[in-house]
N, CA, C and O atoms as CSV, one atom per row, in Angstrom:
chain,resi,resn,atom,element,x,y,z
A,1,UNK,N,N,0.839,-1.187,0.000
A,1,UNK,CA,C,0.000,0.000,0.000
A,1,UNK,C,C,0.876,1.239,0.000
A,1,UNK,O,O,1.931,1.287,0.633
A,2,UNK,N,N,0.447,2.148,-0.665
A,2,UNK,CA,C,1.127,3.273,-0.589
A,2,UNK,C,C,0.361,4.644,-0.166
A,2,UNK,O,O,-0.439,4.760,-1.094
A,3,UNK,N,N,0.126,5.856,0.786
A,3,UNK,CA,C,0.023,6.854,0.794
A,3,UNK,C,C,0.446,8.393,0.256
A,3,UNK,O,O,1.409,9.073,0.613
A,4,UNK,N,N,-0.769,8.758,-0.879
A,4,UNK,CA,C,-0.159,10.096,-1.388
A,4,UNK,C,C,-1.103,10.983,-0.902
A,4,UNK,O,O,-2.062,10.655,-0.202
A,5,UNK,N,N,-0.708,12.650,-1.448
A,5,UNK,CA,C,-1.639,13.317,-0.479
A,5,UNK,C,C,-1.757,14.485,-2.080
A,5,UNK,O,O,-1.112,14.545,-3.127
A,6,UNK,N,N,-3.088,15.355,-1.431
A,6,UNK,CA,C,-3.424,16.386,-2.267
A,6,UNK,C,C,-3.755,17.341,-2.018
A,6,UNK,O,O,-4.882,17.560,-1.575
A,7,UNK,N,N,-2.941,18.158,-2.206
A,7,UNK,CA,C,-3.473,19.607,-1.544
A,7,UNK,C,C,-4.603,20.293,-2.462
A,7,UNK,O,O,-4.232,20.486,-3.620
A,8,UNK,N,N,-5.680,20.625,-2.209
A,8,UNK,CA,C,-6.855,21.480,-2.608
A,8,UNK,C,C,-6.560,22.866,-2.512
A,8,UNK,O,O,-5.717,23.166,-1.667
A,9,UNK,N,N,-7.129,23.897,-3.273
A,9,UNK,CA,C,-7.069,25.152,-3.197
A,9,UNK,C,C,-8.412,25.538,-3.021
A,9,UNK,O,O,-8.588,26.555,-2.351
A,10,UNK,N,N,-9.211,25.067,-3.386
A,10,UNK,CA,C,-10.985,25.752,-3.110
A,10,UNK,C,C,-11.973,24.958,-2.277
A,10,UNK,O,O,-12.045,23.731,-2.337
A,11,UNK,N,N,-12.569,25.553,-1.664
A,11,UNK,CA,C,-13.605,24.512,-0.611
A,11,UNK,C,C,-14.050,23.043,-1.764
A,11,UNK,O,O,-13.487,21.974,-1.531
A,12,UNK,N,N,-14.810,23.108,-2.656
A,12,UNK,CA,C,-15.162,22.672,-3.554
A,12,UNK,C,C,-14.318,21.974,-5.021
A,12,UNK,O,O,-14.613,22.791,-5.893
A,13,UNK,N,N,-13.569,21.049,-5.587
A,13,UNK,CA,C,-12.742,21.142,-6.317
A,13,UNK,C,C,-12.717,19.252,-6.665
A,13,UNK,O,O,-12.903,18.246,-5.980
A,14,UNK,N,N,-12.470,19.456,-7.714
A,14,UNK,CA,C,-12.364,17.842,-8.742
A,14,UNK,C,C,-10.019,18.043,-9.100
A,14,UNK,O,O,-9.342,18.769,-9.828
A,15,UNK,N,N,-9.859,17.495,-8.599
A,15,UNK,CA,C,-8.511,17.433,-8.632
A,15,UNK,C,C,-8.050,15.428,-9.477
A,15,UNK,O,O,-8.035,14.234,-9.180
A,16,UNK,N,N,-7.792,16.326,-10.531
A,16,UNK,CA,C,-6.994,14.772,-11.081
A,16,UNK,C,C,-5.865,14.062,-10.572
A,16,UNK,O,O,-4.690,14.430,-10.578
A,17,UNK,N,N,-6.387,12.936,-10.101
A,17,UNK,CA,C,-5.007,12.146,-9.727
A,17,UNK,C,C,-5.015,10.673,-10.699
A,17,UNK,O,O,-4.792,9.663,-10.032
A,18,UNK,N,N,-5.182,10.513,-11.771
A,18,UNK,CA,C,-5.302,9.358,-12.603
A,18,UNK,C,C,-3.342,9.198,-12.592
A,18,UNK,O,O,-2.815,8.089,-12.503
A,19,UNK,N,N,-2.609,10.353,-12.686
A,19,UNK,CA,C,-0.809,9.854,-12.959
A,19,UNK,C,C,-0.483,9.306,-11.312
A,19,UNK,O,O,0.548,8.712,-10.997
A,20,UNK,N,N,-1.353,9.576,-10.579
A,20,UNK,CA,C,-0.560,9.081,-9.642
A,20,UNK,C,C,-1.010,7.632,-9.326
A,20,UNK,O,O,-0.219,6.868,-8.772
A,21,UNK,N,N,-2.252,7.235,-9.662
A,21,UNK,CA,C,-2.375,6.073,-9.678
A,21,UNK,C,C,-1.557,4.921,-10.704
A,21,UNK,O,O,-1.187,3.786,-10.404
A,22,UNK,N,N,-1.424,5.641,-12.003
A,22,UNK,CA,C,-0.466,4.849,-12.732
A,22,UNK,C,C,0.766,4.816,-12.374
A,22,UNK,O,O,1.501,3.921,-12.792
A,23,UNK,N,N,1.241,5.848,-11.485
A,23,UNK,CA,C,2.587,5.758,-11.414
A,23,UNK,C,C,2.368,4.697,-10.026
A,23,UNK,O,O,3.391,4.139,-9.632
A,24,UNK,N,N,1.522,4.511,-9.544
A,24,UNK,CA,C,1.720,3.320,-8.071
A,24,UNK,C,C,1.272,2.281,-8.626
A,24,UNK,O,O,1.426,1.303,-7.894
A,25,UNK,N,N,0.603,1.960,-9.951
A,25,UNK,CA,C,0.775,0.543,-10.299
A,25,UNK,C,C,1.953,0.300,-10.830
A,25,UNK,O,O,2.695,-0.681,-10.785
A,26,UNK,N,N,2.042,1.628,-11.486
A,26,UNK,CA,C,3.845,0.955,-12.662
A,26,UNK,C,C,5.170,0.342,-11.221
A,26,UNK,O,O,5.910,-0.639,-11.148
A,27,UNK,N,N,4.951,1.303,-10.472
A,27,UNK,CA,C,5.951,0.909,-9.453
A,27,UNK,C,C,5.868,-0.517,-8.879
A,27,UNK,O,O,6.753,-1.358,-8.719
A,28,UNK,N,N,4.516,-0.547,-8.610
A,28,UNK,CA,C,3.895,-2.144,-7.363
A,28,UNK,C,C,4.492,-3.254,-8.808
A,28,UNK,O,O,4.897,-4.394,-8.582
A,29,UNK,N,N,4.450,-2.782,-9.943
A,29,UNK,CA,C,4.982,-4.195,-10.797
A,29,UNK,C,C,3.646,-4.570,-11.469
A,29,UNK,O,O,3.730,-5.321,-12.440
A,30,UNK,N,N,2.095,-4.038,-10.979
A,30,UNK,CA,C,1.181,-4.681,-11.142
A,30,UNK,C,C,0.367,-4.760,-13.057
A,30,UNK,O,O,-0.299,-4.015,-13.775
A,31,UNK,N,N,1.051,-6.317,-13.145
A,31,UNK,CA,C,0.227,-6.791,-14.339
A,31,UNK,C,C,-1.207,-7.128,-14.704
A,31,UNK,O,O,-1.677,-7.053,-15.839
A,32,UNK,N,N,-1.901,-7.542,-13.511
A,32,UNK,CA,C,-3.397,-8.285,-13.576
A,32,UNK,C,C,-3.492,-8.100,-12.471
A,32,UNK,O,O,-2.785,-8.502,-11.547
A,33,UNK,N,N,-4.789,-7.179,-12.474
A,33,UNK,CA,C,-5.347,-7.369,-10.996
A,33,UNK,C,C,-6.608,-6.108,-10.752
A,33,UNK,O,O,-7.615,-6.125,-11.460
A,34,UNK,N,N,-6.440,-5.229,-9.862
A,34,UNK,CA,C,-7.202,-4.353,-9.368
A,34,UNK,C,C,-6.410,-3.100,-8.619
A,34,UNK,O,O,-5.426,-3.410,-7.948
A,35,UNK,N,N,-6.700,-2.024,-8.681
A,35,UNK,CA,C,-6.125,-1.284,-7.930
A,35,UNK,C,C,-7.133,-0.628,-7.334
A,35,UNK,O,O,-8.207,-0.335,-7.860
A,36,UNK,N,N,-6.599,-0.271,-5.632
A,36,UNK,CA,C,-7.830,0.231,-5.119
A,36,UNK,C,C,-8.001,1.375,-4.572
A,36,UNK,O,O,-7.250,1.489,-3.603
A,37,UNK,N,N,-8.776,2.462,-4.782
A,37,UNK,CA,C,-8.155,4.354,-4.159
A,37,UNK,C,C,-9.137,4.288,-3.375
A,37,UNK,O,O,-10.204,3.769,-3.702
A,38,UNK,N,N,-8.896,4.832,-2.173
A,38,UNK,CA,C,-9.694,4.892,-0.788
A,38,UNK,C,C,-8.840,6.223,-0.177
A,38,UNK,O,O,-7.688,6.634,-0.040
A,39,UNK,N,N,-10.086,6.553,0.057
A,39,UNK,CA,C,-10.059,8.388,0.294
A,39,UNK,C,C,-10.423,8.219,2.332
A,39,UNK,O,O,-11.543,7.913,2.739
A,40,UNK,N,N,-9.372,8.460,3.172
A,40,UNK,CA,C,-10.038,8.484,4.570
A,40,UNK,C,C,-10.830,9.374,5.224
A,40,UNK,O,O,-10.828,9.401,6.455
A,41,UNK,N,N,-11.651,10.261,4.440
A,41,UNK,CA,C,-12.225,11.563,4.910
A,41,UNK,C,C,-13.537,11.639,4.454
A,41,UNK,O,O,-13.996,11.430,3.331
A,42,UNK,N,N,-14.153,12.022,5.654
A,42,UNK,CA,C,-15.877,12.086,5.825
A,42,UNK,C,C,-16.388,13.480,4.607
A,42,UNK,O,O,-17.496,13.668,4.104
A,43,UNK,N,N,-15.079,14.288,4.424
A,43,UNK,CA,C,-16.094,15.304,3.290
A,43,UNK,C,C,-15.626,15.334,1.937
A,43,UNK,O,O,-15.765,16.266,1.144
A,44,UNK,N,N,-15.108,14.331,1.759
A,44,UNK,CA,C,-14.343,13.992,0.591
A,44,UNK,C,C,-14.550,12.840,-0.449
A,44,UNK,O,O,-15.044,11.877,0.138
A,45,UNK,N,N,-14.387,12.629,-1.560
A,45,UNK,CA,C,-14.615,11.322,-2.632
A,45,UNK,C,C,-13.543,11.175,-3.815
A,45,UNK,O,O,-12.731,12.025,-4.181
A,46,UNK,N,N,-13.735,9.936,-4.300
A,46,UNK,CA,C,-13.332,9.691,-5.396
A,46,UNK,C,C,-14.502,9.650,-6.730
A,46,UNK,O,O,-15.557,9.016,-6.696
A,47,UNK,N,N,-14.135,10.280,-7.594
A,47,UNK,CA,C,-14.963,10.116,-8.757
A,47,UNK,C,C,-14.585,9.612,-10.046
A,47,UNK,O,O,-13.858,10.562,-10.333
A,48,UNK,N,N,-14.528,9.049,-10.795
A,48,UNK,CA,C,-14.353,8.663,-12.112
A,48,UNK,C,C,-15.096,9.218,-13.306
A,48,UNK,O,O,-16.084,8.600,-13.703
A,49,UNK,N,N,-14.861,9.898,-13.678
A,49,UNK,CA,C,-15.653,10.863,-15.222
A,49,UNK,C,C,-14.911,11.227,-16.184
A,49,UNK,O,O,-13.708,11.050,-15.994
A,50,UNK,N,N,-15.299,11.800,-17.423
A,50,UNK,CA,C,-14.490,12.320,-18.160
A,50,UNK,C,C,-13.536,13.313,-17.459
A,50,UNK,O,O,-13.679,13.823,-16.347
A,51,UNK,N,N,-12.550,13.475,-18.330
A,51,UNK,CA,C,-11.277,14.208,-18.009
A,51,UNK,C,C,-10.886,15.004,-18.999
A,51,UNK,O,O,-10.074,15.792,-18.514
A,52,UNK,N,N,-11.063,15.248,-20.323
A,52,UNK,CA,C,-10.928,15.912,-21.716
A,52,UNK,C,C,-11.681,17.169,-21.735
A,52,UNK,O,O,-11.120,18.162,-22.197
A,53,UNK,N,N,-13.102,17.269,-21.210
A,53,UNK,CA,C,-13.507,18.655,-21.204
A,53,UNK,C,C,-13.626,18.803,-20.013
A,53,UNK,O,O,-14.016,17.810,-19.398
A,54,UNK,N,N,-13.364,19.996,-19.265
A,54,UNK,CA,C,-13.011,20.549,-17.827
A,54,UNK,C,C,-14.255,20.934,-17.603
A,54,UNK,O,O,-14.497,20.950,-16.396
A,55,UNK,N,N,-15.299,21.305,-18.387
A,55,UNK,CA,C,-16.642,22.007,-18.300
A,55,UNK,C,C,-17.573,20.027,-17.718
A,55,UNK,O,O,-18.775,20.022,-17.454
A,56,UNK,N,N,-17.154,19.350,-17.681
A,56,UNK,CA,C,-18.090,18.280,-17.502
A,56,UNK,C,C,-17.930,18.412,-15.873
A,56,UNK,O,O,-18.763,18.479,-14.969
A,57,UNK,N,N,-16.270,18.421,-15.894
A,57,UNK,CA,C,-16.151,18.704,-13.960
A,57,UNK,C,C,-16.447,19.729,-13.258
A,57,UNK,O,O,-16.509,19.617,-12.034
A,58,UNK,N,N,-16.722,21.088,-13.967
A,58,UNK,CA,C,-17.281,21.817,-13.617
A,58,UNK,C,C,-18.652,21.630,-13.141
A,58,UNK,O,O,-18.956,22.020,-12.014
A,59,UNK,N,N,-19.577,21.015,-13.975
A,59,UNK,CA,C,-20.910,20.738,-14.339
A,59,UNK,C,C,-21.306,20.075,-13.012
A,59,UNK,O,O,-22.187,20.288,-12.179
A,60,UNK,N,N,-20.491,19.350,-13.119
A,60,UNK,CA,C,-20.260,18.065,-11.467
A,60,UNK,C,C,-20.275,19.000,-10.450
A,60,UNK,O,O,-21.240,19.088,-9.690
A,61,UNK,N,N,-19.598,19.491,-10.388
A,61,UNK,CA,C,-19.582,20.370,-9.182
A,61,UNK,C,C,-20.762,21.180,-8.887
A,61,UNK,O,O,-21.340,21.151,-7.800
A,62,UNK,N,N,-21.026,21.738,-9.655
A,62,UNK,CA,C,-22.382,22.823,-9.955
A,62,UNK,C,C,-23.703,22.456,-9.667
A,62,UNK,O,O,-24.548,23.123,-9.070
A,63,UNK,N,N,-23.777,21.630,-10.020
A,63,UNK,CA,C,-24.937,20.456,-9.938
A,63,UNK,C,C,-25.336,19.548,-8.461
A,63,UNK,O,O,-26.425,19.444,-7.897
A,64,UNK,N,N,-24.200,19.049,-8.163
A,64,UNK,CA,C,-23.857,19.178,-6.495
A,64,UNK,C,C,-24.371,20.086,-5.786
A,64,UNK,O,O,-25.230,19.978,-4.912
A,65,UNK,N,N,-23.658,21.303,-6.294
A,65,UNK,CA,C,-24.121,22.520,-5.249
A,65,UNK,C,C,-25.968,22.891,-5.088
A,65,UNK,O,O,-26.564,23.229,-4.065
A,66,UNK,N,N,-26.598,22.652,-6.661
A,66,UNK,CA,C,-27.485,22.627,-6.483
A,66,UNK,C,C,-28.474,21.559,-5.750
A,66,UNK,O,O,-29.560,21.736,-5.199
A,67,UNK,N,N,-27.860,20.634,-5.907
A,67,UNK,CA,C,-28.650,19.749,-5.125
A,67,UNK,C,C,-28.675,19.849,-3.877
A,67,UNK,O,O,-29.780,19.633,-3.377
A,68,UNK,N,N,-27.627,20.168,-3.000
A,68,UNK,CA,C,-27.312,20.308,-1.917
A,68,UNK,C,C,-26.425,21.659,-1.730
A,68,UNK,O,O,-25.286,21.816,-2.169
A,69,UNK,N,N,-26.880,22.220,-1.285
A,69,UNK,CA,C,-26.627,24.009,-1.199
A,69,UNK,C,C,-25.480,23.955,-0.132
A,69,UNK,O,O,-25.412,22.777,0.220
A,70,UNK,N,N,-24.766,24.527,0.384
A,70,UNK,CA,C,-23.704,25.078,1.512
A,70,UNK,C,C,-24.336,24.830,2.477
A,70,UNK,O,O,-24.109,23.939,3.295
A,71,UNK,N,N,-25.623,25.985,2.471
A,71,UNK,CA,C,-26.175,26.167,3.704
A,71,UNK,C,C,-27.891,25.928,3.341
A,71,UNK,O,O,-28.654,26.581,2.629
A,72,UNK,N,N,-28.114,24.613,4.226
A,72,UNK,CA,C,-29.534,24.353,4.438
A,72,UNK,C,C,-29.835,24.142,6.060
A,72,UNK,O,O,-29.156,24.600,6.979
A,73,UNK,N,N,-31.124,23.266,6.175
A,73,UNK,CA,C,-31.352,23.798,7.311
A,73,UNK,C,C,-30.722,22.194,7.834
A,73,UNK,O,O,-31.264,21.112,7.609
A,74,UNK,N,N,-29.606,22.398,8.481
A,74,UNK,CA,C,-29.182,20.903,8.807
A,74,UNK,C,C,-28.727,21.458,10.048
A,74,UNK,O,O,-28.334,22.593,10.318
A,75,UNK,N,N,-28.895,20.150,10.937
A,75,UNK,CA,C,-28.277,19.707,12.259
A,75,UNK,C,C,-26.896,19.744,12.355
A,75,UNK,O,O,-26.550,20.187,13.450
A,76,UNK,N,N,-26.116,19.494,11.737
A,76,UNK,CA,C,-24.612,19.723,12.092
A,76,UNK,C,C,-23.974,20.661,12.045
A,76,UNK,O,O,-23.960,21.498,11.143
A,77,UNK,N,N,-23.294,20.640,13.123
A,77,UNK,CA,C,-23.118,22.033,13.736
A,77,UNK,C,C,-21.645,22.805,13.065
A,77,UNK,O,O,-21.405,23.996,13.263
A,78,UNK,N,N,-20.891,22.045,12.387
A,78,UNK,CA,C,-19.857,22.905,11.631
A,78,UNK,C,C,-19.388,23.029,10.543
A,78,UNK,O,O,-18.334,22.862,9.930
A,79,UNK,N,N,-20.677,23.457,10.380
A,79,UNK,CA,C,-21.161,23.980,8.717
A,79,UNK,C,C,-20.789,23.535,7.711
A,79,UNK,O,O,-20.860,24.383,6.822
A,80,UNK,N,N,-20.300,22.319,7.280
A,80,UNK,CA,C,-20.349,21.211,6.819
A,80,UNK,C,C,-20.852,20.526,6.204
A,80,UNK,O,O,-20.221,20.067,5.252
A,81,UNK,N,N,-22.065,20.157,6.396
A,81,UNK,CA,C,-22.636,19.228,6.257
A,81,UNK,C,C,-23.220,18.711,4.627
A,81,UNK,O,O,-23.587,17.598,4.252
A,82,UNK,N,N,-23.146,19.761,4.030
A,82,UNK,CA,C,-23.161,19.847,2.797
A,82,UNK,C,C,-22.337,18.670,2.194
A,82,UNK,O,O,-22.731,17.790,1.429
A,83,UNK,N,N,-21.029,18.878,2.754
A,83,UNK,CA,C,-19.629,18.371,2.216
A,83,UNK,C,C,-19.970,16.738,2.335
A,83,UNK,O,O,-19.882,15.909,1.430
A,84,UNK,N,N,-20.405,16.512,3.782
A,84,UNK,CA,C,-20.666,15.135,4.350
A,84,UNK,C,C,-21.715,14.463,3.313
A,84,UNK,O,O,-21.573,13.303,2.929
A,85,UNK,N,N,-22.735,15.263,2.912
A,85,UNK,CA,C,-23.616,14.636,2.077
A,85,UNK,C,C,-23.284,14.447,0.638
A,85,UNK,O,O,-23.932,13.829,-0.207
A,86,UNK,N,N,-22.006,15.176,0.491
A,86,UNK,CA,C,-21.519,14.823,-1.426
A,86,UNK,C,C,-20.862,13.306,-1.310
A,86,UNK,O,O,-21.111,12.246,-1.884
A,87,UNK,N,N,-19.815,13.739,-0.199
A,87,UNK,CA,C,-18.964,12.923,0.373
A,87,UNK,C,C,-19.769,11.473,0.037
A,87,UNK,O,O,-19.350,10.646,-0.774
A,88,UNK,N,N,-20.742,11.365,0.656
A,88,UNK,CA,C,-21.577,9.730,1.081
A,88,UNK,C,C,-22.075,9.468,-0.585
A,88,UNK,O,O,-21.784,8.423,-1.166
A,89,UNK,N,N,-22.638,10.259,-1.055
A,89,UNK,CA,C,-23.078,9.934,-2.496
A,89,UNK,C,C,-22.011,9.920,-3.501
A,89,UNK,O,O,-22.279,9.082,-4.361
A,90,UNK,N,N,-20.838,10.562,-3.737
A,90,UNK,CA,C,-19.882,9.873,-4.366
A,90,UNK,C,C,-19.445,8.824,-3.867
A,90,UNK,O,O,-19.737,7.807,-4.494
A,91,UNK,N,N,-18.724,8.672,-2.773
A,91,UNK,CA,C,-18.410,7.305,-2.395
A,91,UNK,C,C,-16.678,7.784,-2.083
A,91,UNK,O,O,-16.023,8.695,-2.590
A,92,UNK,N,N,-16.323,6.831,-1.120
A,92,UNK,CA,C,-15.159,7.212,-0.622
A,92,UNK,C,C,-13.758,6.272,-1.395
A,92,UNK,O,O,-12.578,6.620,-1.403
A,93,UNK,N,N,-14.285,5.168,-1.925
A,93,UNK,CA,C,-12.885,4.420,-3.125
A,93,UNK,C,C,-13.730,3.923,-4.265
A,93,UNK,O,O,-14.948,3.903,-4.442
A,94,UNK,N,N,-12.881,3.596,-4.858
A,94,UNK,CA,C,-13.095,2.812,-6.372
A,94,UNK,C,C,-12.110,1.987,-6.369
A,94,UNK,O,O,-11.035,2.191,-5.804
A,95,UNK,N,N,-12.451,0.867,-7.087
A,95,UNK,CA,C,-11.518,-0.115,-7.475
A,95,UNK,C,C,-11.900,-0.305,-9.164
A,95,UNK,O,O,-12.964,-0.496,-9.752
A,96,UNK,N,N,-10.377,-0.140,-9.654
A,96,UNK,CA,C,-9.937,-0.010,-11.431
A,96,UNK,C,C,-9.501,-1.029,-11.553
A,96,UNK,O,O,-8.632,-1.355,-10.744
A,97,UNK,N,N,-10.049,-2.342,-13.002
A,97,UNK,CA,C,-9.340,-3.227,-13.004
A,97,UNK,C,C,-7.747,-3.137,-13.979
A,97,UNK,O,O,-7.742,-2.583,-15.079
A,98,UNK,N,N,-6.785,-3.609,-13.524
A,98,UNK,CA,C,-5.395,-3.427,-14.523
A,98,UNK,C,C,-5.619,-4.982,-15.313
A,98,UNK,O,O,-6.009,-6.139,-15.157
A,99,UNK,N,N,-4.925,-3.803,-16.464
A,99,UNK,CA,C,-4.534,-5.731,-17.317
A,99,UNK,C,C,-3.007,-4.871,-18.429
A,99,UNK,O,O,-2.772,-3.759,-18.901
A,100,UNK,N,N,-2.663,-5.569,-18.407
A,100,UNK,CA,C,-0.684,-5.223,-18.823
A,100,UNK,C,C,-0.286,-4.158,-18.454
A,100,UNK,O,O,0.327,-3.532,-19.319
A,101,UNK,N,N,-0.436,-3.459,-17.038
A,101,UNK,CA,C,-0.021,-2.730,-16.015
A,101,UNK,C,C,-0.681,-1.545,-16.618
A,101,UNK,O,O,-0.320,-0.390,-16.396
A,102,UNK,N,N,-1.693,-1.897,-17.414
A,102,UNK,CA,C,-2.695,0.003,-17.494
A,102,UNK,C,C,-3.779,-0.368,-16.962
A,102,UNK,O,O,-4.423,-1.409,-17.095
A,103,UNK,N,N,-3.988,0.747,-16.211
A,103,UNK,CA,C,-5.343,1.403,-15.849
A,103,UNK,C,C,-6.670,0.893,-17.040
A,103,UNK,O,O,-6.508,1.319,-18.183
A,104,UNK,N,N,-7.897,0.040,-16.789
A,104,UNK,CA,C,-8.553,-0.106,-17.707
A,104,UNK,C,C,-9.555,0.793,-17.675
A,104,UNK,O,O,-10.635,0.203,-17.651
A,105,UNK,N,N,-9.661,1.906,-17.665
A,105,UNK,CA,C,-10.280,2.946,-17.683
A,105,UNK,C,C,-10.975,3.365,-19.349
A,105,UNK,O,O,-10.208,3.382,-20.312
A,106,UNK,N,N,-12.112,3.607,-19.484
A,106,UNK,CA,C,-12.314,3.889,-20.757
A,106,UNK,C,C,-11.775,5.193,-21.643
A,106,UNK,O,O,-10.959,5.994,-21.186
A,107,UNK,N,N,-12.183,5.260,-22.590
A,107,UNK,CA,C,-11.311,6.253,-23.492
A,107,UNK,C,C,-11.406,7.707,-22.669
A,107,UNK,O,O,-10.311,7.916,-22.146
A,108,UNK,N,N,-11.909,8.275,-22.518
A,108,UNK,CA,C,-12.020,9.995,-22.121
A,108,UNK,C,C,-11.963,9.871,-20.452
A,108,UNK,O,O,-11.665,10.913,-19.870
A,109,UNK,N,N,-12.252,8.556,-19.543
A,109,UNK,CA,C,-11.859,8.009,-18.025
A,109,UNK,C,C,-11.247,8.590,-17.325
A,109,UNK,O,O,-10.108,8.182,-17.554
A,110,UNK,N,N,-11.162,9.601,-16.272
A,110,UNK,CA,C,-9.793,10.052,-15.729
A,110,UNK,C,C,-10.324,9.752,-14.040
A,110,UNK,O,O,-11.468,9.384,-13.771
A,111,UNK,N,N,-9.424,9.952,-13.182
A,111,UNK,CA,C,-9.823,9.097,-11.699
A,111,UNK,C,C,-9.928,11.023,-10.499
A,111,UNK,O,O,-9.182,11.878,-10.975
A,112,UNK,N,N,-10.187,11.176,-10.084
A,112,UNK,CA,C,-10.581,12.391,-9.814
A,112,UNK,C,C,-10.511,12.375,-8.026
A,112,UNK,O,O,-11.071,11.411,-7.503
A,113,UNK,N,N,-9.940,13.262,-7.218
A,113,UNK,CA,C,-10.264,13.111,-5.821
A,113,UNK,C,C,-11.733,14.502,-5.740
A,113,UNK,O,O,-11.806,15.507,-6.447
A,114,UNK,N,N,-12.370,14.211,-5.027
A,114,UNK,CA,C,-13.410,15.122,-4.676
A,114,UNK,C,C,-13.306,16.344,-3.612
A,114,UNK,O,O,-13.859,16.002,-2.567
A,115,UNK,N,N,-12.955,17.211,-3.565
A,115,UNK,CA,C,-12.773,18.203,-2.593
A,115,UNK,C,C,-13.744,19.024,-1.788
A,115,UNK,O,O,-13.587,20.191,-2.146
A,116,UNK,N,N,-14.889,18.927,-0.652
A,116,UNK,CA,C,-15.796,19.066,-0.180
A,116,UNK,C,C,-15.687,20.295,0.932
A,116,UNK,O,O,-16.504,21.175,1.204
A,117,UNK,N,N,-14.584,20.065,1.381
A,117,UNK,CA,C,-14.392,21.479,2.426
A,117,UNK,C,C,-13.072,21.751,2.188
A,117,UNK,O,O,-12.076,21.194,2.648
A,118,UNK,N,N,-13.118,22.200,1.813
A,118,UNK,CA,C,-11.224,22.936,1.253
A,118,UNK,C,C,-10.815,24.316,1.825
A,118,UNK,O,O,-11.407,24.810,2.785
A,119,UNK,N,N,-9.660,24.987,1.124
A,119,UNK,CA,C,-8.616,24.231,1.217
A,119,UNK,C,C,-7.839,23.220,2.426
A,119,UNK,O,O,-7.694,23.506,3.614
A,120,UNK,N,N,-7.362,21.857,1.663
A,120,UNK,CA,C,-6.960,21.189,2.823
A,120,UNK,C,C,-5.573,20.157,2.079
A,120,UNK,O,O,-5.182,20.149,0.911
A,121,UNK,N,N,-5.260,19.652,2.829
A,121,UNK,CA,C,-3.833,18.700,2.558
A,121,UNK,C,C,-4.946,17.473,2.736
A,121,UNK,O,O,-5.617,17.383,3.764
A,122,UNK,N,N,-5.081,16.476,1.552
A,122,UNK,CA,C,-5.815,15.370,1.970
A,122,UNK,C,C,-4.829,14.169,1.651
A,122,UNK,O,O,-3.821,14.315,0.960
A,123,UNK,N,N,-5.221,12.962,2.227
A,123,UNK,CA,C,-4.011,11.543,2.316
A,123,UNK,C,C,-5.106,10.623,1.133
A,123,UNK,O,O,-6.178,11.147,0.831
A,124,UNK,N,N,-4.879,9.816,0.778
A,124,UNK,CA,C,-5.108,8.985,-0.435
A,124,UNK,C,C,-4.523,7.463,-0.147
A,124,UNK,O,O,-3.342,7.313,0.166
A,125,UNK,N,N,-5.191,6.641,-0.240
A,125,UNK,CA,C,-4.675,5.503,0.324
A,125,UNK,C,C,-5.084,4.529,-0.980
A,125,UNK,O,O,-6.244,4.234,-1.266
A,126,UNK,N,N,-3.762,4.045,-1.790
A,126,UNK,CA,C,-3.756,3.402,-2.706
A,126,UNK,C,C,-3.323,1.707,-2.541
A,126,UNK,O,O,-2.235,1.554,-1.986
A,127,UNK,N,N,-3.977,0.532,-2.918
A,127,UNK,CA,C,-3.545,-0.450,-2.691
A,127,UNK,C,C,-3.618,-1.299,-3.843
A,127,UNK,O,O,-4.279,-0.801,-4.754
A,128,UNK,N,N,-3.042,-2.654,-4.123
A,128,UNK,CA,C,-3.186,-3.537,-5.242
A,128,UNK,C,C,-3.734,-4.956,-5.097
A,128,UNK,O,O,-3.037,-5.632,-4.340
A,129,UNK,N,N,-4.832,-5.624,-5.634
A,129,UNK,CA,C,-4.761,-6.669,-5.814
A,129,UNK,C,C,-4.413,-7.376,-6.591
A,129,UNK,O,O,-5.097,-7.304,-7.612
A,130,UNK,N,N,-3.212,-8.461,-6.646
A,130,UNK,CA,C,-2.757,-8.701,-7.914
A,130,UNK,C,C,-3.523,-10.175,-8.556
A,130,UNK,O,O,-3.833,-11.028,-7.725
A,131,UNK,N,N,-3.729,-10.364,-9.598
A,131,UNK,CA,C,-4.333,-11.983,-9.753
A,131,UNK,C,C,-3.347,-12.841,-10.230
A,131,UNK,O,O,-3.598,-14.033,-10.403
């Protein structure tokens, strides 16, 4: 397993990390198998979407916001909670299957960390299953 980290600049933010996942399979050796990104943070996700037009991750984001505003009328008390609720509906890992040490990701595919309350230094917890 390996730990990388990502610093965010905006509360809100789609940050590509698809090279760093290839660069921790190319390293692990991994030919066949699975790789697995697991995010340890309650306001945070991993997403998988296009990566070629920046307006789709925008869209993502935007759309989010509308669904779930900053500020509604919620119980948790540090102002948050917004973040917690993207957080749970993206989902906190993905697992990508590898086959001849690439990423099988489809054509336009890129692997994305989710940024929910920013700016922050976030940890990334990458692992391999090999077959």
């Amino acid at each position: 397993m390996k730990e990388v980290y990502v610093s965010s600049r905006r509360r809100e933010e789609l940050i590509d990390i698809t090279h760093e996942i290839e660069r921790f399979v190319m390293e692990e050796g991994t030919e066949e198998g699975f790789v697995v990104i697991y995010v340890p943070h309650t306001t945070a996700g991993i997403v998988i979407n296009e990566g070629f037009d920046p307006d789709v991750g925008k869209d993502i984001i935007e759309t989010l916001r509308k669904l779930i505003p900053e500020h509604g009328d919620y119980r948790h008390s540090e102002g948050n909670s917004d973040a917690h609720i993207k957080s749970s509906l993206l989902g906190e890992s993905k697992i990508i299957p590898v086959k001849n040490g690439k990423l099988m990701l489809g054509t336009w595919q890129r692997v994305f960390f989710f940024e929910g309350d920013g700016p922050r230094k976030r940890r990334i917890i990458l692992g391999v299953i090999r077959l």
